[in-house]
N, C-alpha and C positions, 0 to 999 in steps of 0.2 A: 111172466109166471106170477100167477097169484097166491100168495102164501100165509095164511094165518098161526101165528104164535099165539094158544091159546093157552092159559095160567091158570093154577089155581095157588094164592097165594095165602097165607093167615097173617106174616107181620111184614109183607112188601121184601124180602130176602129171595125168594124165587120169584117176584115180578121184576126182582131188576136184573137176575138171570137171563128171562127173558127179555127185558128191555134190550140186556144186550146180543142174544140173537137175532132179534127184530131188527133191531143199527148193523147189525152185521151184513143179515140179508140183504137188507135196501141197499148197503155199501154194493153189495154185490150184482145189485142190478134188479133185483127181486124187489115184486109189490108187495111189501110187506104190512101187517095190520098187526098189534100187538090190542087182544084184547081178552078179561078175565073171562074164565070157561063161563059162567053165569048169564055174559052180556050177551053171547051165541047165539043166534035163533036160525040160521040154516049155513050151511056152508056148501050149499050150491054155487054161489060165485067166486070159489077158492079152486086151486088147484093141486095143492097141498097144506098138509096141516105138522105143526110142530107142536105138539101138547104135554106140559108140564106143571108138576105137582111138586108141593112140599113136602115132607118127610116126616111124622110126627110117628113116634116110638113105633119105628118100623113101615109105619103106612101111609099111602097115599092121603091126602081128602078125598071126602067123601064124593064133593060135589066134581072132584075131578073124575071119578070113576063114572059118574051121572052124566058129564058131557060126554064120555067114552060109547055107555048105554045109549045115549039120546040121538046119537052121530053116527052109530055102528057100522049102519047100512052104509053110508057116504065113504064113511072112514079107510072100508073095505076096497073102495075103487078109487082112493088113490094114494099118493105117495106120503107117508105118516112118520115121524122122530117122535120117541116121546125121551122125557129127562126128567131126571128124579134131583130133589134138591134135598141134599142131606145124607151122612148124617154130622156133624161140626168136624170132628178130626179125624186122622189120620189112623190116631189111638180107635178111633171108633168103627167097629163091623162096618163093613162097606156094600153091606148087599140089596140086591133089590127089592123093592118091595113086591109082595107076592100080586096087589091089584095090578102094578106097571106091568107083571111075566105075563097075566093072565090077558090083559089087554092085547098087549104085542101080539101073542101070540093069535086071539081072536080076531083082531081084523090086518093081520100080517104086516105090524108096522117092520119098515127099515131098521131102526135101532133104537137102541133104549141108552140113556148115557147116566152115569149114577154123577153127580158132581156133589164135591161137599159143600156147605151152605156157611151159616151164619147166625149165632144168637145172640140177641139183647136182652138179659133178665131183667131190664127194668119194662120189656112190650110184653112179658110173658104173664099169665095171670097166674095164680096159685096152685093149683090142677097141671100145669105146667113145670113150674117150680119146680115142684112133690114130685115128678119125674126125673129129673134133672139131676137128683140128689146127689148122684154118682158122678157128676161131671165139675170138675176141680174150680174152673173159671169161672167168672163171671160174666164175660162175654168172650164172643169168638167169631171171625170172618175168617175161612179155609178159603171162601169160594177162589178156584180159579182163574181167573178173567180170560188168559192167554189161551186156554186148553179150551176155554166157554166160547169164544170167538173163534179159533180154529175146528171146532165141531162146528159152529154154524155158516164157514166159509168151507166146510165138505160136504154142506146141505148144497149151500146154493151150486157149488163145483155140480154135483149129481143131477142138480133140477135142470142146471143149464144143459147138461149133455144127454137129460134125458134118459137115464141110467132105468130100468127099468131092474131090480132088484129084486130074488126070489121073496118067495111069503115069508120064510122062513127068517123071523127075525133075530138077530144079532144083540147081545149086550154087553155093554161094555162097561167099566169101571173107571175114573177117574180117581189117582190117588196120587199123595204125594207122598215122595220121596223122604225115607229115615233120615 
């Protein structure tokens, strides 16, 4: 089974998300390819696609929503995860972002997983900052590793068995505990 984990990342925090689905997969027997949505030019020799985005004041990247457009038709006939990275805490709304609902639901991915991510104010530029304003730290890593790695060991679980799943996609939230 051939599987691309494709990224869209701004300061490398949702590529090593992904990095670690990709280690996950391969662990699991899966040929996995970890590569940013951009480097993409067909995904005809894939058999499934895991596709993930950063989080920036609610929303996906752009260019994430662009490989989603650019892929659609593919997307649709086969087996698709997508994951949202963000937003830093626990404290912080946990929901999806509205591009991730609208994708799912247009080419019928499996699931959508929300996981919280990770800031470094010193990668963010100014425009960034000025969003932030509200947020106490200075930096922050929520991400999950153990909940990141057991979603991507009930990818490969589903791929190996062949699980064929309605259109109807599922989403789910990752959150920690008060």
């Amino acid at each position: 089974m051939k599987v691309i984990v494709a990224v869209a990342s701004r300061h490398g925090s949702t590529e090593m998300i992904a990095d670690c689905i990709h280690e996950e997969l391969a662990y699991a027997g899966c040929q996995a390819y970890l590569l940013d949505v951009d480097a993409v030019t067909s995904l005809a020799d894939y058999d499934a696609v895991v596709l993930g985005s950063a989080v920036y004041s609610g929303h996906w990247l752009k260019r994430a929503g662009k490989f989603a457009s650019r892929f659609e038709a593919a997307l649709r006939r086969m087996p698709v995860w997508l994951f949202s990275s963000g937003p830093v805490s626990a404290a912080s709304p946990s929901t999806a972002p509205v591009e991730a609902l609208e994708i799912s639901a247009r080419i019928g991915a499996r699931e959508h997983r929300v996981f919280p991510g990770r800031i470094e104010r010193d990668q963010l530029g100014l425009g960034e900052r000025l969003r932030l304003r509200g947020f106490s730290g200075q930096s922050a890593d929520d991400r999950e590793w153990i909940e990141i790695g057991r979603w991507a060991r009930s990818i490969a679980a589903a791929l190996r068995a062949g699980t064929q799943a309605p259109a109807a996609a599922a989403h789910t939230e990752t959150r920690r505990a008060a």
